[in-house]
C-alpha positions in Angstrom: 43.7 114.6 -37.1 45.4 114.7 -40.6 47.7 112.7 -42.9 50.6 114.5 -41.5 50.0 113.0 -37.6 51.0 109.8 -39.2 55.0 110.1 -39.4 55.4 107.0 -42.2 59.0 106.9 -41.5 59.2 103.1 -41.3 60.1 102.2 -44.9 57.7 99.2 -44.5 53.8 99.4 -43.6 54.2 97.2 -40.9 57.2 99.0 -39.6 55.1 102.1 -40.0 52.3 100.8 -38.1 54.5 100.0 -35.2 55.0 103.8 -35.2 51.9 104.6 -34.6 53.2 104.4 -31.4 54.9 107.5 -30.6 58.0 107.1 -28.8 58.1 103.5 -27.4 61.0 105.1 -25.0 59.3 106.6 -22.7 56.4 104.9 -19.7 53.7 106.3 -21.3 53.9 106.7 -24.7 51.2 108.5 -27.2 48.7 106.0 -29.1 48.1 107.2 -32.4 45.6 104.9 -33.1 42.5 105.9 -30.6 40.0 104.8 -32.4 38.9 102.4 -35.2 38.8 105.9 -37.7 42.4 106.5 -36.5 43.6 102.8 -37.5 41.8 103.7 -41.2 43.2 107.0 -41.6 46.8 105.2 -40.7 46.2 102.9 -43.6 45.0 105.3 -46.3 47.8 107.5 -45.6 50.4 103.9 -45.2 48.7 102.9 -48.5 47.7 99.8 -46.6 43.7 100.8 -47.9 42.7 102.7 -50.8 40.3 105.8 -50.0 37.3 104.3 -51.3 38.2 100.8 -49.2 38.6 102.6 -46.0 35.6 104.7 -46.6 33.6 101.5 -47.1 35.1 100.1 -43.7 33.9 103.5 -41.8 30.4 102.0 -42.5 31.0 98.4 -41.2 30.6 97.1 -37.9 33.9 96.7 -36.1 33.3 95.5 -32.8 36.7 94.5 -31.2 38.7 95.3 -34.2 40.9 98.4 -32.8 41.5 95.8 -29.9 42.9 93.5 -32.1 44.7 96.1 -33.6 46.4 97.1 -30.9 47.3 93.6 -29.8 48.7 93.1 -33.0 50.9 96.2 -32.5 52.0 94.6 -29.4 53.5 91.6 -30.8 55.0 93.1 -33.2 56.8 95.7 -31.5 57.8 92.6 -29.4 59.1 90.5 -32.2 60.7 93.0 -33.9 62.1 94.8 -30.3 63.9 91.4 -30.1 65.3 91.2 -33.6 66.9 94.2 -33.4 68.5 93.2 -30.3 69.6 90.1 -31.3 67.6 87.7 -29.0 65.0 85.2 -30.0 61.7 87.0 -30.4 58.9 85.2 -27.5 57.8 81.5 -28.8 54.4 82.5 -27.6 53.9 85.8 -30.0 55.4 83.7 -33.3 52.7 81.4 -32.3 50.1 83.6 -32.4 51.6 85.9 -35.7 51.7 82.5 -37.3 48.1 82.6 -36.5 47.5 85.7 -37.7 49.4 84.7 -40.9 47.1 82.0 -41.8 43.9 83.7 -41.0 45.2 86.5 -43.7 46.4 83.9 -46.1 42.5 82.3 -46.0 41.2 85.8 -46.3 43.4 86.5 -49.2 42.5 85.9 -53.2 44.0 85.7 -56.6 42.7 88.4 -59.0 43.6 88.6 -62.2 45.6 92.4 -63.0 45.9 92.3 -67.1 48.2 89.4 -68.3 49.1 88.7 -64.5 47.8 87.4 -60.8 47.8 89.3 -57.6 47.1 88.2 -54.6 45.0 90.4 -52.0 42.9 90.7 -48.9 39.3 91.5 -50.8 37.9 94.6 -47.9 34.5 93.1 -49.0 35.6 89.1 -48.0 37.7 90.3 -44.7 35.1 93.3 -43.8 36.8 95.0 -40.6 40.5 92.8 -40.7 41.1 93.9 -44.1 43.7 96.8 -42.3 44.8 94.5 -39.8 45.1 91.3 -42.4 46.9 93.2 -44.4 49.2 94.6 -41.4 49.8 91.0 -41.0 51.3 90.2 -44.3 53.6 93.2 -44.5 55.1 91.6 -41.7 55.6 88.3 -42.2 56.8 89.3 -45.8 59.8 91.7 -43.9 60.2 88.8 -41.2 61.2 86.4 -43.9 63.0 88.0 -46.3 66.5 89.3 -46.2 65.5 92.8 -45.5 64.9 91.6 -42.2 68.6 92.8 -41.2 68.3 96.0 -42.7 65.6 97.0 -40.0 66.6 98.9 -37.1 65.1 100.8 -34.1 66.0 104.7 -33.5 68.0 105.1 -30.5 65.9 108.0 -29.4 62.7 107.7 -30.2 62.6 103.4 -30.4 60.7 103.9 -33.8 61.3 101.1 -36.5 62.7 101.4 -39.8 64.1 99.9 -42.8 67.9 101.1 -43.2 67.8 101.3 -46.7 71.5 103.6 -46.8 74.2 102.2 -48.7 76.0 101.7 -46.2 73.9 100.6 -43.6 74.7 103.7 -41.7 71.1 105.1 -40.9 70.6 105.7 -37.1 67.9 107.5 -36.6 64.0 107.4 -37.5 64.4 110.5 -39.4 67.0 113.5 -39.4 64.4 115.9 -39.0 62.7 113.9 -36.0 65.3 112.5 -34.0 69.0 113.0 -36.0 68.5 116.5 -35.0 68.0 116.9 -31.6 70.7 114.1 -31.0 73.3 115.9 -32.6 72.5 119.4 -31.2 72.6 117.5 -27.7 75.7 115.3 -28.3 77.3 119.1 -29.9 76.3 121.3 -26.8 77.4 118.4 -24.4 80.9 118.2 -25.9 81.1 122.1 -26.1 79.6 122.7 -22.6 81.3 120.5 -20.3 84.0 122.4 -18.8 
């Protein structure tokens, strides 16, 4: 598996994470996350972990992690499925991503970068949750902030992005992916139907 299996479309790591799911449209869609070295492959190439951080991870015990992953992906895709639909995301997943916030927020510390402070999950303080900590963060940053209605979901595939056009006009995950093949369909459909 390379760089290039991970299609960071999303415009947002978290968004991009939720698309590691590929093609939420159909029963059984493909995980692109099978294993725990998937999950830290995904955030090297998201920029979610630096190479040397997610090499140190390889060597960590991670018992349960790529579950919690994957139930974190869940939610998500839950919460943000009903965003973009305009309905009120499930009470009992904001409970638990508020959770999920304030475990990230204890694992988090201020470093000082030159003249100013960052603040970041520390891979040697949150061993194994650093990826999905960080995952976390990402999201609750995009859920709060006024970018929140600039992310949409591609009528074809169901990926999520951030509709960064000027005009708010972005439909699709990505021309090459999905524009594509919807336009070659909607062409040959209005050509072909006599």
């Amino acid at each position: 598996m390379t760089g290039d299996r991970f299609q960071l479309v999303g415009g947002n790591p978290a968004l991009d994470f939720l698309n590691t799911v590929h093609n939420w449209t159909v029963a059984e869609p493909e995980d692109r996350l099978p294993a725990f070295r998937d999950a830290l492959r995904f955030g090297e190439a998201a920029g979610i972990l630096s190479r040397s951080e997610a090499r140190r991870l390889r060597t960590r015990p991670t018992k349960g992690e790529l579950s919690r992953l994957w139930e974190l992906r869940a939610r998500l895709e839950r919460i943000f499925r009903a965003l973009v639909s305009a309905k009120a995301p499930p009470p009992g997943d904001l409970e638990m991503l508020d959770r999920d916030g304030a475990a990230a927020a204890r694992a988090a510390r201020l470093r000082r970068a030159g003249r100013q402070l960052t603040r970041a999950i520390d891979v040697d303080t949150a061993g194994a949750a650093a990826l999905r900590w960080r995952i976390v963060e990402a999201a609750v940053v995009l859920l709060t902030s006024a970018q929140l209605e600039r992310v949409k979901a591609c009528p074809n595939c169901g990926w999520f992005f951030l509709d960064t056009s000027k005009n708010r006009s972005r439909r699709w995950c990505s021309m090459a992916m999905c524009g594509t093949n919807a336009k070659a369909h909607a062409y040959y459909w209005r050509h072909n139907r006599r």
